[in-house]
C-alpha positions in Angstrom: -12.3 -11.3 -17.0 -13.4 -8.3 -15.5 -11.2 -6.0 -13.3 -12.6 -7.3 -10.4 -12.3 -10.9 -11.2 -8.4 -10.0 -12.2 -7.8 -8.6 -9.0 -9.3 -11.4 -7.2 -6.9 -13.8 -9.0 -3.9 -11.7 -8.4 -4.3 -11.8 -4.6 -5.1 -15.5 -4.6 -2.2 -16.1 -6.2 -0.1 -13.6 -4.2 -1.1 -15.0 -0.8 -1.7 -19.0 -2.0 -0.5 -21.1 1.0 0.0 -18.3 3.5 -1.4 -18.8 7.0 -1.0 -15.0 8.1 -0.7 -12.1 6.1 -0.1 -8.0 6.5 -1.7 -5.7 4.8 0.2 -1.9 4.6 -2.9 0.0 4.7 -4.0 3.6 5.9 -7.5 3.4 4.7 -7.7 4.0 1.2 -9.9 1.9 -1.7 -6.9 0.1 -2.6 -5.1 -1.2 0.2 -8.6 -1.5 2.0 -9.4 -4.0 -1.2 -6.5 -5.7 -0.6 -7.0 -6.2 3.4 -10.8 -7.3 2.9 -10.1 -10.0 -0.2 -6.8 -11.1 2.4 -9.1 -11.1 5.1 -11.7 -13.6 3.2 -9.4 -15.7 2.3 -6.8 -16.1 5.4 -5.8 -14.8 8.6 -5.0 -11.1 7.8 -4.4 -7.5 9.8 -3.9 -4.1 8.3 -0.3 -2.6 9.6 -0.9 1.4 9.2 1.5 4.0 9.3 -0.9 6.7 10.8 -0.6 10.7 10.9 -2.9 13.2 9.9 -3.0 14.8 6.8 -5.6 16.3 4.2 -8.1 13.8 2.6 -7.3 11.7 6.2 -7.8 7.6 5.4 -8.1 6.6 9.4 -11.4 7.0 9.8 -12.1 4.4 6.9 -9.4 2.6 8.4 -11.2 2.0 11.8 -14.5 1.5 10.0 -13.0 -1.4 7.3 -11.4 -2.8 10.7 -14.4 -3.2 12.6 -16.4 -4.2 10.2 -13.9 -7.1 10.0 -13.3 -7.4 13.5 -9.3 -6.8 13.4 -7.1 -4.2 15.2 -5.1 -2.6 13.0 -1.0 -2.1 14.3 -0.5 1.6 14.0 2.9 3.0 13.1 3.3 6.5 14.2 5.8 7.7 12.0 7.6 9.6 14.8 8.2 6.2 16.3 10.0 4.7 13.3 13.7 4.6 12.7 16.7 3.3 10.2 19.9 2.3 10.7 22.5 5.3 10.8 23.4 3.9 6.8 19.3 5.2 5.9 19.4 2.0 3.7 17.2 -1.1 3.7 19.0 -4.1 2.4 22.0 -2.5 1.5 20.2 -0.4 -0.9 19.8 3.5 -0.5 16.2 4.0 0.9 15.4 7.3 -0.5 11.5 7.3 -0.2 10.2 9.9 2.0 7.8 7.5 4.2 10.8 4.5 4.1 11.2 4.2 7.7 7.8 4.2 8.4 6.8 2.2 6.1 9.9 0.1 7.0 8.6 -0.3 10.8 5.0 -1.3 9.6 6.6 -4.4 7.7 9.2 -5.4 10.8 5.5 -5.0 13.1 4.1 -7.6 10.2 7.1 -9.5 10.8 6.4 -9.7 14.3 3.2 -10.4 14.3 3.9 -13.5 12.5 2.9 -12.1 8.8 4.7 -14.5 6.1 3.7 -12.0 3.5 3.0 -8.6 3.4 0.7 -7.1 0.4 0.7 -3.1 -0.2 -1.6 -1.5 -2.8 -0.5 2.0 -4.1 -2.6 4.6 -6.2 -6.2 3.2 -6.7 -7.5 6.2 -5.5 -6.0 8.6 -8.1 -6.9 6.0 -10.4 -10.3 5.4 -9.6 -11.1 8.9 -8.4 -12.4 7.6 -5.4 -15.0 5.2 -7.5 -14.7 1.2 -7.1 -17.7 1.2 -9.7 -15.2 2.1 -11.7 -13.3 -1.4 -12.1 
C-alpha cells in the first residue's frame, strides 16, 4: 500500500460507524487531510483554535472549509479556560495550547461530535509537499 492508501484506511477505521465527527484543525496539510477524508466519508466540521502567528494556517482554513461547504467553530484561545487544578482528567495538563485545545474538543462535544480526530506534524514532515506521501 501506498502512504496515501495507508492513511485512507486508518481514518476509515478510526471513524467506522460514526455519524458526526470533529476534526482539530487550523489549516495545515495534515489536519486539513484529515477533515476532507472525514468529510467524504461522514458528517464532519473542523473545530480550530485560531490566533495569528507566523506561517498563519486560517486562510487555508477558510479556503478547505468552503470548498467543502462547512463553518469551521473557532476557538479564540483567550476565550478558553481550565479548572483552577490546570488538569484534564485528573492528569496534569502541561501542554502550552491545553486549554485551548481543551475548549475546541468540549465545542466538538457540543456540536454533537462522537469522535474527534487531530493530525500533528505533517507539515514538518512533508515540508509542506503532499506529493511527498
Amino acid at each position: 500500500l501506498d502512504w496515501r492508501e495507508r492513511i485512507e484506511r486508518a481514518v476509515d477505521r478510526a471513524i467506522e460507524g460514526e455519524a458526526r465527527v470533529g476534526v482539530l484543525t487550523g489549516g495545515g496539510l495534515d489536519s486539513s487531510a484529515l477533515l476532507a477524508l472525514a468529510h467524504r466519508r461522514t458528517d464532519a466540521n473542523a473545530f480550530a483554535v485560531d490566533f495569528a502567528s507566523d506561517g498563519d494556517d486560517r486562510p487555508h482554513l477558510a479556503a478547505l472549509a468552503s470548498a467543502l461547504g462547512i463553518v469551521p467553530t473557532r476557538i479564540r484561545p483567550r476565550d478558553a479556560t481550565l479548572p483552577d487544578n490546570l488538569s484534564a482528567a485528573g492528569m496534569p495538563l502541561t501542554w502550552p495550547s491545553g486549554a485551548a485545545e481543551s475548549a475546541a474538543l468540549e465545542a466538538a462535544r457540543a456540536w454533537g461530535a462522537s469522535r474527534v480526530l487531530c493530525g500533528a506534524f505533517a507539515d514538518a514532515w512533508l515540508d509542506g509537499d503532499l506529493d511527498r506521501l
